[in-house]
N, CA, C and O atoms as a Tinker XYZ file with bonds, in Angstrom:
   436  protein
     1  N     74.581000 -152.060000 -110.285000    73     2
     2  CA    74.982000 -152.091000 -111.671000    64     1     3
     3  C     74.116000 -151.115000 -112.457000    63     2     4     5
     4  O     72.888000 -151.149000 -112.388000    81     3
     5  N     74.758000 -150.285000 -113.170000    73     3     6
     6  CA    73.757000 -149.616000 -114.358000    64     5     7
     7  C     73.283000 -149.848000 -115.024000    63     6     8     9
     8  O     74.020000 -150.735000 -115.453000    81     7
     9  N     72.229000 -149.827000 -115.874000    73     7    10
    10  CA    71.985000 -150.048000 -117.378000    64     9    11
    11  C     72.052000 -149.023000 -118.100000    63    10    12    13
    12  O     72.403000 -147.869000 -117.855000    81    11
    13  N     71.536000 -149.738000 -119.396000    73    11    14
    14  CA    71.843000 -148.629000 -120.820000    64    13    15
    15  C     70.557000 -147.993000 -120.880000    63    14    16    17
    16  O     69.628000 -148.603000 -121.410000    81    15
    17  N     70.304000 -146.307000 -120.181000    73    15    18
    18  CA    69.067000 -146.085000 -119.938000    64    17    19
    19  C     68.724000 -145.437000 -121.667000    63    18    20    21
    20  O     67.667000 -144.848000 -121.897000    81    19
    21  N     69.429000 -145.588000 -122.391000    73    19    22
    22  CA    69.206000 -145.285000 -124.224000    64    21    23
    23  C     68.526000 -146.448000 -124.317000    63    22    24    25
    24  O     67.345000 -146.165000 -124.522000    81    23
    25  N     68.666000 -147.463000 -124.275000    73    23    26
    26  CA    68.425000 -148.996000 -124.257000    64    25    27
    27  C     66.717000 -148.851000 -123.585000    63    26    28    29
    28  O     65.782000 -148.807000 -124.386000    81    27
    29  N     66.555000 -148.811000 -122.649000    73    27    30
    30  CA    65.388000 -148.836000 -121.680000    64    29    31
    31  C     64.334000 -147.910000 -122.726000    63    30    32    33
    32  O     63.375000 -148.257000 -123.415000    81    31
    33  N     65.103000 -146.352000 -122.456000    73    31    34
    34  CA    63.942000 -145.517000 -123.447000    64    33    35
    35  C     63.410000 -146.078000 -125.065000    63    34    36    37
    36  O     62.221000 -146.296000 -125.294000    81    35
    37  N     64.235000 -146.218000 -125.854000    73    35    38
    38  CA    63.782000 -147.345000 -127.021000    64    37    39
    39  C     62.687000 -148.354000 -126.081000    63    38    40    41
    40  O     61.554000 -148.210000 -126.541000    81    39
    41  N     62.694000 -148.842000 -125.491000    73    39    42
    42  CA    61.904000 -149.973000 -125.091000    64    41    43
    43  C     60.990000 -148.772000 -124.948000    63    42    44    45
    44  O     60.434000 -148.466000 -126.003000    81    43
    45  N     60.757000 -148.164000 -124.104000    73    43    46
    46  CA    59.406000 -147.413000 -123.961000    64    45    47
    47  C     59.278000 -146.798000 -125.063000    63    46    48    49
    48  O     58.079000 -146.997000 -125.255000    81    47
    49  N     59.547000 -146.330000 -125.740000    73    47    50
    50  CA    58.696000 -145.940000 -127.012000    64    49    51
    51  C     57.930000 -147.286000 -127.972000    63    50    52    53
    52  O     56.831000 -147.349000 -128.523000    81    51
    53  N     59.045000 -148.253000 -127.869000    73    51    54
    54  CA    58.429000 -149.234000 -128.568000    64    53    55
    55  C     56.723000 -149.878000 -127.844000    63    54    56    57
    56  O     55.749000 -150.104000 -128.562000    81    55
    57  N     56.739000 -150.049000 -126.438000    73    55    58
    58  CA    55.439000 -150.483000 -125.737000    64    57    59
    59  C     54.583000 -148.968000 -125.620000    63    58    60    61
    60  O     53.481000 -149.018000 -125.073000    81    59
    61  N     55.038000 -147.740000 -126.086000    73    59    62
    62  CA    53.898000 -146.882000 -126.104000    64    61    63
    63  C     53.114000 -146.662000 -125.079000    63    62    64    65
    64  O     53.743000 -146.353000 -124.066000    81    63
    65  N     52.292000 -146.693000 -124.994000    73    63    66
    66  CA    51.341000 -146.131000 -123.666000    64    65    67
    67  C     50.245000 -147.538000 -123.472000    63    66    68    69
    68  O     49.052000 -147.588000 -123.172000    81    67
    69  N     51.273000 -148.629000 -123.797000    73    67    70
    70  CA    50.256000 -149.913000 -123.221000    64    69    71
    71  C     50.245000 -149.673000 -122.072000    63    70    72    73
    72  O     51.170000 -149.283000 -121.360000    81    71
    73  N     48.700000 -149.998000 -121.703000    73    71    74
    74  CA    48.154000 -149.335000 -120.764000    64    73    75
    75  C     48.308000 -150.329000 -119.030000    63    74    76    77
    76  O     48.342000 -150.090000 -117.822000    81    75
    77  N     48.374000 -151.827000 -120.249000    73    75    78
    78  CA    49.302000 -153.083000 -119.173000    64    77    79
    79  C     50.510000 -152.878000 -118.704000    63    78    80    81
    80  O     50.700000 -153.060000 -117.501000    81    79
    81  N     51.343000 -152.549000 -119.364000    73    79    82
    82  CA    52.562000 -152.359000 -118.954000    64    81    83
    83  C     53.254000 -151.234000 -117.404000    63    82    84    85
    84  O     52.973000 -150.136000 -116.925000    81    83
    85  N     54.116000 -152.196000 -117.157000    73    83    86
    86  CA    54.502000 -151.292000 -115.407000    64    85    87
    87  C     56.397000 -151.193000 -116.143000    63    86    88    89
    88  O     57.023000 -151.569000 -117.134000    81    87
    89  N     56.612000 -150.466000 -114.917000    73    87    90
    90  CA    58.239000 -150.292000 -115.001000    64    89    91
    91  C     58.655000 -151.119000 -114.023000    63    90    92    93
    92  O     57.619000 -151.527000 -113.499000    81    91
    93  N     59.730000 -151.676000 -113.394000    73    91    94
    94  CA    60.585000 -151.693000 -111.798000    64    93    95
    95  C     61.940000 -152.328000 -111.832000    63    94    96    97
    96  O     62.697000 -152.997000 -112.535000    81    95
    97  N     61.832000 -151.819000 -110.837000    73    95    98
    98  CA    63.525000 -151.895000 -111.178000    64    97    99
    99  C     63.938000 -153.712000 -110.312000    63    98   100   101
   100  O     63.532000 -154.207000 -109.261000    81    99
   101  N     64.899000 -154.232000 -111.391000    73    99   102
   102  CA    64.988000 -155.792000 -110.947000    64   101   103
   103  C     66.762000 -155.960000 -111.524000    63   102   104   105
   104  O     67.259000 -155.261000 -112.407000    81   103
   105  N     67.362000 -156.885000 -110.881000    73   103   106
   106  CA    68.249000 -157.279000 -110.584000    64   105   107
   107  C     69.402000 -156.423000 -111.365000    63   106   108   109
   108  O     70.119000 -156.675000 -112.333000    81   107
   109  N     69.261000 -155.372000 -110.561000    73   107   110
   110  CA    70.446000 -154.274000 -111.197000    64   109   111
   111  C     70.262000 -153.420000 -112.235000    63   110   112   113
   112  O     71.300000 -152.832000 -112.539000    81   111
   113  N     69.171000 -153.103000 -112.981000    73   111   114
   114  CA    68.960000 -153.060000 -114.085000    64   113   115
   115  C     66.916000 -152.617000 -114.027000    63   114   116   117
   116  O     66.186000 -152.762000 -113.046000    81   115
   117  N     66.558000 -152.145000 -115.268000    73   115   118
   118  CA    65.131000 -152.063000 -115.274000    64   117   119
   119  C     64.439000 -153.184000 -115.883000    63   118   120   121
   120  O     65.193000 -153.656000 -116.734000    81   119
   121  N     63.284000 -153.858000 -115.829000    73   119   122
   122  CA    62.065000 -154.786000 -116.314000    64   121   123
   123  C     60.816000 -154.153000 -116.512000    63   122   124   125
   124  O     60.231000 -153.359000 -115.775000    81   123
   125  N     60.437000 -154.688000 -117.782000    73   123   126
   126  CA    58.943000 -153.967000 -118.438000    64   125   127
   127  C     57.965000 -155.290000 -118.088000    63   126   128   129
   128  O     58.208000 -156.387000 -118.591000    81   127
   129  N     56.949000 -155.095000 -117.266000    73   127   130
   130  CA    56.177000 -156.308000 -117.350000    64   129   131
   131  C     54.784000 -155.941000 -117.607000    63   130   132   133
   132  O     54.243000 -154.836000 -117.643000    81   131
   133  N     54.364000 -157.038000 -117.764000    73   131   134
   134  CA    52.713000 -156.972000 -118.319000    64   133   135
   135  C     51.823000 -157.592000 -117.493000    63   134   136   137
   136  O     51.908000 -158.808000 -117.318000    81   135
   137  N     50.911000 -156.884000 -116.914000    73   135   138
   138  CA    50.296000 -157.195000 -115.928000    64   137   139
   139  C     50.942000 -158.148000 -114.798000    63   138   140   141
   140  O     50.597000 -159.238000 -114.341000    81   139
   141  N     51.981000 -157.318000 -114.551000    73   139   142
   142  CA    52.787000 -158.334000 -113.809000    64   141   143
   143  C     53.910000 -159.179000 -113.999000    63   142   144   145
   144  O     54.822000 -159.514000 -113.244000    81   143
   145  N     53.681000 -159.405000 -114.994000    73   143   146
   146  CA    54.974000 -160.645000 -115.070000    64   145   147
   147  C     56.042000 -160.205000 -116.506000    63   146   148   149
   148  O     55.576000 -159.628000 -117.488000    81   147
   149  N     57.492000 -160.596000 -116.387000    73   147   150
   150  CA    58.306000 -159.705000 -116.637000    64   149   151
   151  C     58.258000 -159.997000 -118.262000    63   150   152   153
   152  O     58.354000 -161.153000 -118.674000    81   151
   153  N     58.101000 -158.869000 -119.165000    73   151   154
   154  CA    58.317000 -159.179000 -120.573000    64   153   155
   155  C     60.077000 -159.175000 -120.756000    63   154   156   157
   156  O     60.708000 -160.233000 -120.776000    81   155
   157  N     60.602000 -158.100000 -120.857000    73   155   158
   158  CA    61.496000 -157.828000 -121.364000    64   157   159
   159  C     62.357000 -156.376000 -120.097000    63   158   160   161
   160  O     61.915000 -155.328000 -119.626000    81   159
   161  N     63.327000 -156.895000 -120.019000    73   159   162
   162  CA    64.292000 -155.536000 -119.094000    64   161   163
   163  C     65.507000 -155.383000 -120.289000    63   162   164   165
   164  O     65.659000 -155.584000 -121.494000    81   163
   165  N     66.503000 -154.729000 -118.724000    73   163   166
   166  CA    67.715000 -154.272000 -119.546000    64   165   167
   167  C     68.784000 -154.156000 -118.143000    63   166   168   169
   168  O     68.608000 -153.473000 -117.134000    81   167
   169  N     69.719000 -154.901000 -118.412000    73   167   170
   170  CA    70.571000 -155.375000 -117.668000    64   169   171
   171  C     71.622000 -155.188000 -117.967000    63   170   172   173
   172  O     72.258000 -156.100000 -118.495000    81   171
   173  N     72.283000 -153.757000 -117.709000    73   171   174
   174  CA    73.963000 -152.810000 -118.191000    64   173   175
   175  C     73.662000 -153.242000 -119.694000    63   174   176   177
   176  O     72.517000 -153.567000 -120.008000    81   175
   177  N     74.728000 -153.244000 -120.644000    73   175   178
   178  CA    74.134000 -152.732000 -121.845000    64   177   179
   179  C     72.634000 -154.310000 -122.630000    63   178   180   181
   180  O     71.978000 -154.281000 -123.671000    81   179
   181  N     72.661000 -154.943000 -121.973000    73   179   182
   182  CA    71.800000 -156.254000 -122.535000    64   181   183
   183  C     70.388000 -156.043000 -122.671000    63   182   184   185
   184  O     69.876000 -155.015000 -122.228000    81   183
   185  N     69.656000 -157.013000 -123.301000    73   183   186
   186  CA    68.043000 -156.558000 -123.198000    64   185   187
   187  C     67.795000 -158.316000 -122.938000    63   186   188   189
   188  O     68.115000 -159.096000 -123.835000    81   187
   189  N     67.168000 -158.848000 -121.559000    73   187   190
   190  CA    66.543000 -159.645000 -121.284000    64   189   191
   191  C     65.578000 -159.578000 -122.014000    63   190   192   193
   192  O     65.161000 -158.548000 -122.543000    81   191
   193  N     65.063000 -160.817000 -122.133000    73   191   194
   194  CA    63.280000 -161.279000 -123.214000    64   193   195
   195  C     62.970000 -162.403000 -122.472000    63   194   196   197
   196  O     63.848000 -163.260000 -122.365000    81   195
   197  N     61.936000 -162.568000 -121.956000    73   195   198
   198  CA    61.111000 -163.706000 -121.980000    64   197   199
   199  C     60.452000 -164.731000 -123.302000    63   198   200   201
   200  O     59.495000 -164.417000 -124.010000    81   199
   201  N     60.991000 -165.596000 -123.364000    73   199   202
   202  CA    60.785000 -165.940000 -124.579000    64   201   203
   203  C     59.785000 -167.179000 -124.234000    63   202   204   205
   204  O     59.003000 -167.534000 -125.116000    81   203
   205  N     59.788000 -167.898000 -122.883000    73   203   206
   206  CA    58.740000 -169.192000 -122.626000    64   205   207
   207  C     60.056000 -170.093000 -123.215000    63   206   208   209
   208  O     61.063000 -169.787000 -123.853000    81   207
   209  N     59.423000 -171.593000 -122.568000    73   207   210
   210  CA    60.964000 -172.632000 -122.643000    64   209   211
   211  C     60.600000 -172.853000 -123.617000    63   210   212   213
   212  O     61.513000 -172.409000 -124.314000    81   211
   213  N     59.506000 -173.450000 -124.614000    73   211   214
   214  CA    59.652000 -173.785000 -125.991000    64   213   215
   215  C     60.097000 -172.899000 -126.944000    63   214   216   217
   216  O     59.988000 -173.213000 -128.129000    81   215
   217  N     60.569000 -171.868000 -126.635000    73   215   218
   218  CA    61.119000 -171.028000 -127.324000    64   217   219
   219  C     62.312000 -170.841000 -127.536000    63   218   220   221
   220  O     62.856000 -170.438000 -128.564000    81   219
   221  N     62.897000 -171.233000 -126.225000    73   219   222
   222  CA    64.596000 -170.631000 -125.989000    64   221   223
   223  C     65.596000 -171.235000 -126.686000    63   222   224   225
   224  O     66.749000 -170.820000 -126.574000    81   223
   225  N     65.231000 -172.464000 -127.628000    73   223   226
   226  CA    66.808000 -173.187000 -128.275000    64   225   227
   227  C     66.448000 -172.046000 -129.700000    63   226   228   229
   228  O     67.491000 -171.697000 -130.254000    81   227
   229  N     65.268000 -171.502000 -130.276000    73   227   230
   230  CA    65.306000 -170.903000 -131.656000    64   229   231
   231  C     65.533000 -169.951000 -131.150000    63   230   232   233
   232  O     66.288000 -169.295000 -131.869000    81   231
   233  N     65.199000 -169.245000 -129.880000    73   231   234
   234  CA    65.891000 -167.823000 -129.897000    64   233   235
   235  C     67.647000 -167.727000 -129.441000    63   234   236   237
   236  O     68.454000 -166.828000 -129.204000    81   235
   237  N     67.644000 -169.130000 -129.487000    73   235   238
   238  CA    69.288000 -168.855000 -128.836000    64   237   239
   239  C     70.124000 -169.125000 -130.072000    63   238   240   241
   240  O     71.348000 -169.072000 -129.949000    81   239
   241  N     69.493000 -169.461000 -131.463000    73   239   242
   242  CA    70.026000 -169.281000 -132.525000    64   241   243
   243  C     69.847000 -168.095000 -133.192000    63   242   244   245
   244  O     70.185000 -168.216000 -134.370000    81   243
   245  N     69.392000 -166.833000 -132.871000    73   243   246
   246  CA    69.729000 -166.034000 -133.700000    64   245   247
   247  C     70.589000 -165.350000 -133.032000    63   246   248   249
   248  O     70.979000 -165.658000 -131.906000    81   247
   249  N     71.157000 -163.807000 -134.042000    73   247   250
   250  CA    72.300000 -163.187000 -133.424000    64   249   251
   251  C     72.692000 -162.719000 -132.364000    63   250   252   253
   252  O     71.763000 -161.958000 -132.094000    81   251
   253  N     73.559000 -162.607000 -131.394000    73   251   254
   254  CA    74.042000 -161.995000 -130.216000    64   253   255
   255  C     73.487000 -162.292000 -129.301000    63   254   256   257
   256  O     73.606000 -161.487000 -128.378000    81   255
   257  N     72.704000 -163.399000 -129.050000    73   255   258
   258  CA    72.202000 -164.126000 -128.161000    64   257   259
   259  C     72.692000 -165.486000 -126.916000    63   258   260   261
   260  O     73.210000 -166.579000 -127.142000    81   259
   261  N     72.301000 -164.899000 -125.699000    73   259   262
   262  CA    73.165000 -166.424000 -125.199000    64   261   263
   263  C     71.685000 -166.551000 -123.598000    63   262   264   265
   264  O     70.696000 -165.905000 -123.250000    81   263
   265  N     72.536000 -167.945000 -123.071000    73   263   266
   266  CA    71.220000 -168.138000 -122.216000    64   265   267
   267  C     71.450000 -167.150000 -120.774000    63   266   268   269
   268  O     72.566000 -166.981000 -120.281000    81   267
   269  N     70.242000 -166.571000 -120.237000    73   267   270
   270  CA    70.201000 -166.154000 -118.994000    64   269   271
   271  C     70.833000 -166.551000 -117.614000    63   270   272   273
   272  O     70.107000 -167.147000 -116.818000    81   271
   273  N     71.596000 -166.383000 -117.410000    73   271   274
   274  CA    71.955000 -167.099000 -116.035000    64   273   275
   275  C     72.704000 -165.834000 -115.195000    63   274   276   277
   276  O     73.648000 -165.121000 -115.535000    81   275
   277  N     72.073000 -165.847000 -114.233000    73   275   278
   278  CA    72.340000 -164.648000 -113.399000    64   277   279
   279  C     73.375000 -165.003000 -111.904000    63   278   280   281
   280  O     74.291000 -164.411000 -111.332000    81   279
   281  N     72.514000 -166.500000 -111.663000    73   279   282
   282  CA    72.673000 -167.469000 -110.473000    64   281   283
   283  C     73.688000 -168.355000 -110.702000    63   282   284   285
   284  O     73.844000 -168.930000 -109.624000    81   283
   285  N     74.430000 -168.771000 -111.459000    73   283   286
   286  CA    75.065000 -169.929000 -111.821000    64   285   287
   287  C     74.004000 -171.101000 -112.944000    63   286   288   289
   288  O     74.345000 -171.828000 -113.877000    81   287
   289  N     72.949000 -170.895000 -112.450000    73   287   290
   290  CA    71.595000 -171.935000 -112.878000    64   289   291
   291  C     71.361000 -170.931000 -114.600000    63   290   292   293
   292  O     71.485000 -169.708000 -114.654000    81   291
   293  N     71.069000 -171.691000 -115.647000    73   291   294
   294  CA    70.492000 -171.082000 -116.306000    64   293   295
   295  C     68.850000 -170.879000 -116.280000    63   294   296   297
   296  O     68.085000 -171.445000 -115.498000    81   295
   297  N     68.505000 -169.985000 -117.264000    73   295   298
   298  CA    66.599000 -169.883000 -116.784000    64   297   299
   299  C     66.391000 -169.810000 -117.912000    63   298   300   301
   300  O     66.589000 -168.842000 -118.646000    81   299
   301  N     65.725000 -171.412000 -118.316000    73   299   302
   302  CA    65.356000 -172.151000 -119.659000    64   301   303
   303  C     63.864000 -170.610000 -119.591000    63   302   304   305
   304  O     63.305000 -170.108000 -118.616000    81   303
   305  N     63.733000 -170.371000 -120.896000    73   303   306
   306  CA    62.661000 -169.105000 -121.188000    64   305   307
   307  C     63.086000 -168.118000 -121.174000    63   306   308   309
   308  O     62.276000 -167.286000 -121.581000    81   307
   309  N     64.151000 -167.661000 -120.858000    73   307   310
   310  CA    65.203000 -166.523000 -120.733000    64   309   311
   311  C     66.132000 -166.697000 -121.510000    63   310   312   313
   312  O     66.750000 -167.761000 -121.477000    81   311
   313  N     66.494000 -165.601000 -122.485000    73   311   314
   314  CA    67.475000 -164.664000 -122.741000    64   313   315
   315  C     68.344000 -164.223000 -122.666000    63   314   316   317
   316  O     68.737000 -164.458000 -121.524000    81   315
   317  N     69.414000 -163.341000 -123.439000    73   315   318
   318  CA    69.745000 -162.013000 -122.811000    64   317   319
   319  C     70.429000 -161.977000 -124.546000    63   318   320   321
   320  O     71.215000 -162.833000 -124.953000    81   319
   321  N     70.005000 -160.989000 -125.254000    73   319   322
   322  CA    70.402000 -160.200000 -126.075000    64   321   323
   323  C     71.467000 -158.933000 -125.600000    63   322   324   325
   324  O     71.242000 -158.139000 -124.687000    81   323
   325  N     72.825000 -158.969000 -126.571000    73   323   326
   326  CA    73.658000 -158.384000 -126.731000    64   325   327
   327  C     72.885000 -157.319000 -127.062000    63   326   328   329
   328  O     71.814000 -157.380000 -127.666000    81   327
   329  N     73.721000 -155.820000 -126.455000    73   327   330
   330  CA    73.096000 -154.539000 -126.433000    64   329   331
   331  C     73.178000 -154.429000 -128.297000    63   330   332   333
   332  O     72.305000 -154.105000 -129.102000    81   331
   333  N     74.696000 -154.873000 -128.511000    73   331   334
   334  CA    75.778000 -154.712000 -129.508000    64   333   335
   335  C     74.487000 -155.295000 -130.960000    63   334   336   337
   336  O     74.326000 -155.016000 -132.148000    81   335
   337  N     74.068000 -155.876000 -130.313000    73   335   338
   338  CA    73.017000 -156.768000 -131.590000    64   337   339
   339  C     71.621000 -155.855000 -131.572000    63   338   340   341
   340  O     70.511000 -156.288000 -131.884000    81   339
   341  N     71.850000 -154.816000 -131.241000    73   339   342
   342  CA    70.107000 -154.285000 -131.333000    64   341   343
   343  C     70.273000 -152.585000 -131.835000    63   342   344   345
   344  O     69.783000 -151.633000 -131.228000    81   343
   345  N     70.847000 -152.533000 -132.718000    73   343   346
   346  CA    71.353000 -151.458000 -133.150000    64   345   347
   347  C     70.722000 -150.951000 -134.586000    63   346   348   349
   348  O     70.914000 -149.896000 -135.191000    81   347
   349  N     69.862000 -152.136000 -134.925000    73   347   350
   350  CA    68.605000 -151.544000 -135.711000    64   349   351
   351  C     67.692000 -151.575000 -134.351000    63   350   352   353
   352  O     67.842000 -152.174000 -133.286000    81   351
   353  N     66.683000 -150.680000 -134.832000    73   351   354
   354  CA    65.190000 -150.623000 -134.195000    64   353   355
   355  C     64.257000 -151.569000 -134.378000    63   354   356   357
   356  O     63.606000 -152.036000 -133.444000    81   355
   357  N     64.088000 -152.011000 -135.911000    73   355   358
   358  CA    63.734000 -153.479000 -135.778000    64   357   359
   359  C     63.852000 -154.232000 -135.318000    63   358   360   361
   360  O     62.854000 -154.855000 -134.959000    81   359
   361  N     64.923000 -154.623000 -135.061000    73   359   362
   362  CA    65.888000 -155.534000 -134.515000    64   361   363
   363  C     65.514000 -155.685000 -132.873000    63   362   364   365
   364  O     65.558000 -156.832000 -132.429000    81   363
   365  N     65.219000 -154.804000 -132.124000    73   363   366
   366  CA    65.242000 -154.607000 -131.084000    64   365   367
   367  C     63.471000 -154.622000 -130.206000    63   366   368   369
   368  O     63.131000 -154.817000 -129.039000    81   367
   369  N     62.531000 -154.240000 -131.777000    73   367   370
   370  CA    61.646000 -154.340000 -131.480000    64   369   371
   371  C     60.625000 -155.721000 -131.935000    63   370   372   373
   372  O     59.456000 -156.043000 -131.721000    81   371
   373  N     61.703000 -156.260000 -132.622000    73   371   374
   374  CA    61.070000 -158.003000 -132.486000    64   373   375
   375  C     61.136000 -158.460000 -131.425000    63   374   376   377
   376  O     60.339000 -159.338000 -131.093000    81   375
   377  N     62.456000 -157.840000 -130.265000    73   375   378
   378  CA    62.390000 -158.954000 -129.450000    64   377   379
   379  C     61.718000 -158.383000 -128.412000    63   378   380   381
   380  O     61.570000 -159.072000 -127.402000    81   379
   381  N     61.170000 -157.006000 -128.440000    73   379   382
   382  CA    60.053000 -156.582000 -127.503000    64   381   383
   383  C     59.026000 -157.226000 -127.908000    63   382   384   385
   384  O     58.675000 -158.157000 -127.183000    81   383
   385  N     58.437000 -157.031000 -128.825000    73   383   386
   386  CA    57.408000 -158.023000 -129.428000    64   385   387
   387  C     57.109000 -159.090000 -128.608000    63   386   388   389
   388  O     56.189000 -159.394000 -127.848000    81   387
   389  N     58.589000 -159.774000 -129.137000    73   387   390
   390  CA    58.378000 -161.300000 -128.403000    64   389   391
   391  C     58.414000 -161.456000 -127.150000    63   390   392   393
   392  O     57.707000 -162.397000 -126.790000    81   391
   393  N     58.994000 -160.876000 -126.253000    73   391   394
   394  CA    58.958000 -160.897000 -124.887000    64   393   395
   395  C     57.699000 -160.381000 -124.328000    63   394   396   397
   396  O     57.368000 -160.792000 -123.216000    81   395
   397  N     56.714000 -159.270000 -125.143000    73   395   398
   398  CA    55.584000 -158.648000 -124.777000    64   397   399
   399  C     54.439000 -159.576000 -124.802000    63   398   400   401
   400  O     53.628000 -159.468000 -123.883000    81   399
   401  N     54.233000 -160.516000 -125.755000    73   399   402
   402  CA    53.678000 -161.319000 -126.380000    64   401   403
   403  C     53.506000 -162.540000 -125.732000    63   402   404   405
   404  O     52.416000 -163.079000 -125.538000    81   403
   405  N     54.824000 -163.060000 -125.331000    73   403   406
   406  CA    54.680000 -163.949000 -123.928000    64   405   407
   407  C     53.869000 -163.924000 -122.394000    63   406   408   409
   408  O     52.972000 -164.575000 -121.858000    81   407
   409  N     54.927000 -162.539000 -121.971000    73   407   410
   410  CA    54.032000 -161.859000 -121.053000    64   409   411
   411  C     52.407000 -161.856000 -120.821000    63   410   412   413
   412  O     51.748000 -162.252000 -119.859000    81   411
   413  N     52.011000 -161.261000 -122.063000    73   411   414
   414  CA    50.725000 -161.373000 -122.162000    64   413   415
   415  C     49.855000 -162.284000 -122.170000    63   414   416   417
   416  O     48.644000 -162.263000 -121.945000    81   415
   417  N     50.952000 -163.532000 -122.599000    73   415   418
   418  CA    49.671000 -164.751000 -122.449000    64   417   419
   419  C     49.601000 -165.531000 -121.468000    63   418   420   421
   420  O     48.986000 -166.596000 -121.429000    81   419
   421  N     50.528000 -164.805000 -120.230000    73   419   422
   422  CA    50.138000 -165.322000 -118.900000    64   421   423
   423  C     49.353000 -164.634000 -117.852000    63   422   424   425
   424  O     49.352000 -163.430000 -117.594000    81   423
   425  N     48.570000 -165.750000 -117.193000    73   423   426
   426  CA    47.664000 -164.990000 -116.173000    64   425   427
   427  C     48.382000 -163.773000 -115.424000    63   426   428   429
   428  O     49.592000 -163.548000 -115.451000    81   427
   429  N     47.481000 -163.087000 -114.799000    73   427   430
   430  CA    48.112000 -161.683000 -114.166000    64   429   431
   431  C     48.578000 -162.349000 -113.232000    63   430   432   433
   432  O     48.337000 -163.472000 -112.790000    81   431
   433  N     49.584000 -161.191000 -112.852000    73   431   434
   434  CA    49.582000 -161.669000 -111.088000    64   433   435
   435  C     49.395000 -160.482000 -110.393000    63   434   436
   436  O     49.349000 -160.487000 -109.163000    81   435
């Protein structure tokens, strides 16, 4: 499957030259992780976020948002933002933020 590599590059400009941050390529699509563990990808036109499970019923109320499920199973802490919904830069870089932000406050691996 492709992704939206317009989509991906915005993400790298937004994480800059954090010096934590890796690229690789994961389930069809690219993932930005932080010391390991996955902040935020991009999955054909979508942008996965890690949001942590106490997070996921308020992030599944804002716009263009629905839950992760890749497997049939959903993955309570997961995401997936509509490409269609990130068409400000703001917009797109809250939810790097938030997915970066998570990331970060877990041990490395």
């Amino acid at each position: 499957m492709a992704y939206d590599e317009g989509l991906a590059e915005r993400i790298r400009e937004r994480l800059g030259a954090e010096p934590d941050v890796t690229e690789k390529r994961m389930f069809g699509g690219i993932a930005f992780l932080h010391r390991g563990n996955m902040a935020v990808g991009v999955s054909g036109d979508d942008l996965m976020v890690r949001v942590g499970p106490d997070a996921t019923d308020t992030a599944l109320s804002r716009p263009g948002t629905r839950v992760f499920d890749m497997t049939g199973r959903p993955m309570r802490g997961w995401i997936l933002v509509a490409g269609s919904a990130l068409a400000e830069d703001d917009v797109l870089g809250d939810w790097v933020d938030e997915g970066h932000a998570f990331a970060a406050s877990l041990p490395p691996k």
